[in-house]
N, C-alpha and C positions, 0 to 999 in steps of 0.2 A: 448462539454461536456467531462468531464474524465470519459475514463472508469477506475475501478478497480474493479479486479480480483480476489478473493482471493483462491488458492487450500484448499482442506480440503481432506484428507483419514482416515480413519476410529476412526473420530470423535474433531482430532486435524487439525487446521490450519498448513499449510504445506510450506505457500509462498504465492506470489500476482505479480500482473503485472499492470501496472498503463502504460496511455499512452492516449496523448490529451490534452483539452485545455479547461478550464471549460467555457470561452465563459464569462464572468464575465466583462473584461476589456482587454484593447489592450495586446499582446503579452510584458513581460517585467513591467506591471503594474500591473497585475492579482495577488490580494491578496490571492484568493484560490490557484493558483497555484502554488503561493509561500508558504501559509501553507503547500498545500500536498508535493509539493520538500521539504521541510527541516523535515515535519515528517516523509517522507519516509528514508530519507537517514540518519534521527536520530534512527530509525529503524534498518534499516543494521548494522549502525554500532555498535547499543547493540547487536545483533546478534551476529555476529563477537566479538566485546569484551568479550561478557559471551562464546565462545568457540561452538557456535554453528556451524561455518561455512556453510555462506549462497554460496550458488553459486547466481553472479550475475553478470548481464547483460544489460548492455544498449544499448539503440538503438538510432533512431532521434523519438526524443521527445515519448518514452517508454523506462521502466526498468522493470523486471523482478527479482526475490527473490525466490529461492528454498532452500527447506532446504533438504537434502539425510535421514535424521532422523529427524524425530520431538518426541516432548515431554509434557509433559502439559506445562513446565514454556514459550519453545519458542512458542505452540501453545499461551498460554495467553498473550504473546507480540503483535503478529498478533493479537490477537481480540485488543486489546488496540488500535492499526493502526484503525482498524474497525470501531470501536467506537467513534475515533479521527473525520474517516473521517464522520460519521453520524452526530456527531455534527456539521461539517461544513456543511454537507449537510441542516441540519436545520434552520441554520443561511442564506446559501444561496442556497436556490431550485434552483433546474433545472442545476445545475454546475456540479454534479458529479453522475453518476449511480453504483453501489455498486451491484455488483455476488459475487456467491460462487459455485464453480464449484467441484464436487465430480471427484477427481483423484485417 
């Protein structure tokens, strides 16, 4: 299963950590995994492009997305990720579990 993560401090999304294996299909074939790698890192990189600068980090098979300020328009990026991933989560149960951690 993937987990992600998302921060939230007082009231806006702040970042996310994603890390795992939706369990869908062998490693390499995993359609979910492949949606959520290319919306994550289509993520980062509006981030980054709109001049948010995320700080980011990866790891073996987890990344991580902080933002040092956030804002309504980056928090509503993060909810869009959010959202993204609920729809996939709807399509395919049991692949991805979805937090929101008050930081």
């Amino acid at each position: 299963m993937i987990h992600a993560e998302f921060y939230k401090s007082q009231g806006f999304l702040t970042g996310f950590s994603f890390g795992g294996h939706s369990g869908y299909a062998e490693a390499g074939k995993d359609i979910v995994c492949s949606a959520v790698s290319s919306a994550v890192q289509l993520t980062v990189n509006m981030l980054d492009g709109f001049g948010f600068a995320p700080d980011v980090s990866v790891g073996d098979n987890v990344i991580e997305c902080t933002l040092k300020e956030s804002c309504e328009d980056s928090s509503r990026m993060l909810n869009v990720l959010k959202a993204h991933f609920e729809s996939i989560l709807e399509e395919f149960p049991k692949t991805i579990k979805i937090t929101i951690s008050e930081v």
